[in-house]
C-alpha positions as CSV (number, residue, x, y, z in Angstrom):
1,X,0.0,0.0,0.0
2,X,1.0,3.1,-0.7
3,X,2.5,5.3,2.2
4,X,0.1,8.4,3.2
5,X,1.5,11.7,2.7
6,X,1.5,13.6,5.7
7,X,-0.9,16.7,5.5
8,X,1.1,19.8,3.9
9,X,1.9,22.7,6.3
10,X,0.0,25.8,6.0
11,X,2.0,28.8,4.6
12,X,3.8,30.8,7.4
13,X,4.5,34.3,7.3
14,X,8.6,34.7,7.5
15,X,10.4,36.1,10.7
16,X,10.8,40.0,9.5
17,X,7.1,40.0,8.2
18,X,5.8,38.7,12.0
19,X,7.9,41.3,13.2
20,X,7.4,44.2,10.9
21,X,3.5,43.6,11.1
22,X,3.7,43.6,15.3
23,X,5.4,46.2,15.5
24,X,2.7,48.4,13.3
25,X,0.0,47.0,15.0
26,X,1.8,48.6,18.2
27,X,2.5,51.7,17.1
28,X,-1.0,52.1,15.6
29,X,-1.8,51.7,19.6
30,X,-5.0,51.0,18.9
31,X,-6.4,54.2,16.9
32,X,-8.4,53.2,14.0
33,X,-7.2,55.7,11.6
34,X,-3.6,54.1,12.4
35,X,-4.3,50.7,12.2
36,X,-6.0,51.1,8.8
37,X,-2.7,53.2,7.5
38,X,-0.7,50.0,9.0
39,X,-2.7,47.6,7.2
40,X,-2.5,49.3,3.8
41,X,1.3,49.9,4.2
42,X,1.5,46.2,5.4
43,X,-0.6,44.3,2.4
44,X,1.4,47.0,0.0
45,X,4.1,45.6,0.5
46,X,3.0,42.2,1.4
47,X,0.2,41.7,-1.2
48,X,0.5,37.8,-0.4
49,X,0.6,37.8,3.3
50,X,-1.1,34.9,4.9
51,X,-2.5,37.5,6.8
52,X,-4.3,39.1,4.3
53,X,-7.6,38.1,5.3
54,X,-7.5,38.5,8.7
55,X,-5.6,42.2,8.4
56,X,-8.7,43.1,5.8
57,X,-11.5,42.2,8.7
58,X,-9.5,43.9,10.8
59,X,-9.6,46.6,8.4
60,X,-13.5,46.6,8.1
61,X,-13.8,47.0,11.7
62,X,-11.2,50.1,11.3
63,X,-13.1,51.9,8.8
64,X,-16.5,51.1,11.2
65,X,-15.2,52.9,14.1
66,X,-14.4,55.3,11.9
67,X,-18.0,55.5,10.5
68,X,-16.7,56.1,7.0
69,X,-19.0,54.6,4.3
70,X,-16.6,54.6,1.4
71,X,-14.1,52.6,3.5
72,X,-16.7,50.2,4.7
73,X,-17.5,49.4,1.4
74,X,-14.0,48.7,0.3
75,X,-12.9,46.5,3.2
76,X,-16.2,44.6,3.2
77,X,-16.7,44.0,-0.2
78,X,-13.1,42.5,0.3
79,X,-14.1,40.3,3.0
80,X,-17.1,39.6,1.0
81,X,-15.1,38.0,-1.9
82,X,-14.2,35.5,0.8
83,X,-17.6,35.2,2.7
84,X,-20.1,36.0,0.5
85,X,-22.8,34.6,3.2
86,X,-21.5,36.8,6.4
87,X,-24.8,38.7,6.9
88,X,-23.3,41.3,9.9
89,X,-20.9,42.3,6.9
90,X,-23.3,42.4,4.3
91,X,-25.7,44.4,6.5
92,X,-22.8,47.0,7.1
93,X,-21.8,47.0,3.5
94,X,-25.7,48.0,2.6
95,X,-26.1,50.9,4.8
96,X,-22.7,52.1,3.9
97,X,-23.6,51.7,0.0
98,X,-26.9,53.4,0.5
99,X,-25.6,56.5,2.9
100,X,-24.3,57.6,-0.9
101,X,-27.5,57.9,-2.4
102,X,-26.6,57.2,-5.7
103,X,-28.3,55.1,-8.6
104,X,-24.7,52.9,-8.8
105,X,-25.0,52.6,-4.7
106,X,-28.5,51.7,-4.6
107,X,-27.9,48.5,-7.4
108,X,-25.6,47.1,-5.8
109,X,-27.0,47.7,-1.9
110,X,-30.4,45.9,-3.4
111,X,-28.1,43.2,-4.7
112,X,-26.9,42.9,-0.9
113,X,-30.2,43.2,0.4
114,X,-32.1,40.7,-1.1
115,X,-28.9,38.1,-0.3
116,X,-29.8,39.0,3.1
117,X,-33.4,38.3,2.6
118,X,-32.7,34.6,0.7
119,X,-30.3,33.8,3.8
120,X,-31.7,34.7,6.4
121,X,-35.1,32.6,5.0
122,X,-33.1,29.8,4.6
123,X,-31.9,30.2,8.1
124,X,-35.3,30.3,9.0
125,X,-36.7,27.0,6.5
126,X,-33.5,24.8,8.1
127,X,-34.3,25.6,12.1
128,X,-34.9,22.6,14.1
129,X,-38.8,22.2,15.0
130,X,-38.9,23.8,19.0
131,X,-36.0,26.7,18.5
132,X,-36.1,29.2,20.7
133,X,-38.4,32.4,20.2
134,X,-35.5,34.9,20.5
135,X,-33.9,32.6,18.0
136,X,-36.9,33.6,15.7
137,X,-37.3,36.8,16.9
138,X,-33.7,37.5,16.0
139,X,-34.1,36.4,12.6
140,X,-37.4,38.3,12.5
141,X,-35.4,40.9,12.8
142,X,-32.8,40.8,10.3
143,X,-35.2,39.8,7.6
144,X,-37.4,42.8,8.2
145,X,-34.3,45.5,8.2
146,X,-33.1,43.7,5.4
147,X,-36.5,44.5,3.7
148,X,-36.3,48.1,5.3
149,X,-33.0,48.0,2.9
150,X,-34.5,46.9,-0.2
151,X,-37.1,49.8,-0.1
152,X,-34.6,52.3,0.4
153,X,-32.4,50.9,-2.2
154,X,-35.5,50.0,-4.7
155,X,-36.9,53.9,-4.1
156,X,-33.6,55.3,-4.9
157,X,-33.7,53.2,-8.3
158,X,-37.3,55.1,-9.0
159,X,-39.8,52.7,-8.2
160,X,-41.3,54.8,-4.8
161,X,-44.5,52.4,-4.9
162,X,-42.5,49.4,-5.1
163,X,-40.2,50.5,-2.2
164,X,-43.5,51.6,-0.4
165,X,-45.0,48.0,-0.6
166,X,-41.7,46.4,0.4
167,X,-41.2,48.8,3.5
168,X,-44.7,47.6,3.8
169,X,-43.6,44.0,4.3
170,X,-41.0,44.9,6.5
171,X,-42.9,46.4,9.5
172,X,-45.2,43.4,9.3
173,X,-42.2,40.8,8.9
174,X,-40.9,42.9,12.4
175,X,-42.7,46.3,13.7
176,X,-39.9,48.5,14.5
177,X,-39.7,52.6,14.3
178,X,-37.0,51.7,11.5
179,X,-39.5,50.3,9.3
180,X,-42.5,52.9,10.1
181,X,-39.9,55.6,9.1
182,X,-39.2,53.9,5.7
183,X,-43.1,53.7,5.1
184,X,-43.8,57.1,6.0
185,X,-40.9,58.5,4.2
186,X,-42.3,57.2,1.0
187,X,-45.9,58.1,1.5
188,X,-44.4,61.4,1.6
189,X,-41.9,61.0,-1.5
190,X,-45.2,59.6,-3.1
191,X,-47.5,63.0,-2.0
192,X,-49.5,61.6,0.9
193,X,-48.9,63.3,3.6
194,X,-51.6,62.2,6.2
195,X,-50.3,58.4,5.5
196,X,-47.2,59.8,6.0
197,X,-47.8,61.3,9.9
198,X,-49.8,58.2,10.7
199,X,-46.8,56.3,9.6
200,X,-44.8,58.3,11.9
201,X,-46.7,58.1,14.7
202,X,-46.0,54.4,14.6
203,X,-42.4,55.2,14.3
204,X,-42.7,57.4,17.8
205,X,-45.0,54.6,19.6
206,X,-44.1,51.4,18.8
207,X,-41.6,49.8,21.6
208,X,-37.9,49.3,19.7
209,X,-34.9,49.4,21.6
210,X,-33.0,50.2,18.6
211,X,-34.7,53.6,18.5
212,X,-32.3,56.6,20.1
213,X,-34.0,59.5,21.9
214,X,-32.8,61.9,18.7
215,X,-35.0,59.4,16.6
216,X,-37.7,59.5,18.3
217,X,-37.7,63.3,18.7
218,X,-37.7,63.8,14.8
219,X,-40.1,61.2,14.4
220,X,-42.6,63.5,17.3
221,X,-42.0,66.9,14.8
């Protein structure tokens, strides 16, 4: 018989690349603007690190505490290429694409959206009879600001009725003041007004700990 191979070794990143990369990540002492410069100047000139993938998440999370869209969308369409099913980074790659409010934007955040949707669905379909309510709820959840999502992106495309029905579907798939907002903001767009503040008042009732005060204050003018 013929003798087994033993398993090959994973690549390993050489001795001055381990120390070049730790000694970045220490001077960046933990400021996000200086991590992300480290990162950049690190896969420059390691463009085949075997740390690539974990120094681009790392990345994503930089350009998060940073709250800049552009940069979220880089880094996470990045990781994305890896783990096209990560539904935390394609939810943060949707509100980043759709804080531009731009045709381009909006395609590709309702391409992200509705891959949200079909996973989180399938999530759903494949749960063991008996799972836990907050399990559901969760999922709930993530389905319905998903939807929220895809009426943002789909009115931004010019289809207001379409993204009116589909914000629709989202407060019944979850109530939240998130979804009430998108309704009422395209009752509005579409020239209905009183449809519009009784949207809102359903935004500035309805119990969602996701709400902040300042929401709920623009939602009561």
């Amino acid at each position: 018989a013929l003798a087994q191979q033993p398993p090959a070794k994973p690549p390993e990143a050489s001795p001055a690349e381990k120390e070049e990369l730790a000694r970045a990540v220490s001077e960046a002492n933990n400021s996000p603007l200086e991590m992300l410069r480290a990162i950049n100047d690190h896969l420059a000139k390691y463009p085949d690190s075997v740390y690539r993938a974990e120094l681009e998440s790392r990345a994503l999370s930089a350009a998060m505490a940073l709250h800049d869209d552009g940069l979220v969308v880089r880094y996470g369409e990045m990781v994305l290429a890896r783990k096209p099913d990560n539904v935390p980074v394609l939810t943060n790659v949707t509100h980043s694409l759709l804080a531009a409010n731009s045709p381009q934007s909006a395609e590709r955040a309702l391409r992200y959206a509705r891959r949200i949707e079909e996973l989180v669905r399938q999530m759903q379909k494949s749960a063991a009879p008996g799972a836990p309510a907050d399990w559901r709820n969760q999922t709930d959840l993530a389905l319905g600001r998903a939807l929220t999502d895809d009426a943002r992106a789909s009115g931004n495309l010019g289809r207001p009725e379409e993204a009116l029905t589909i914000a629709q579907r989202a407060f019944e798939t979850y109530p939240n003041a998130g979804a009430a907002r998108e309704i009422a903001f395209w009752f509005d767009h579409l020239g209905k007004p009183l449809e519009a503040i009784r949207a809102l008042s359903d935004a500035f009732t309805i119990p969602d700990a996701q709400a902040t005060d300042a929401q709920r204050a623009r939602d009561r003018v």
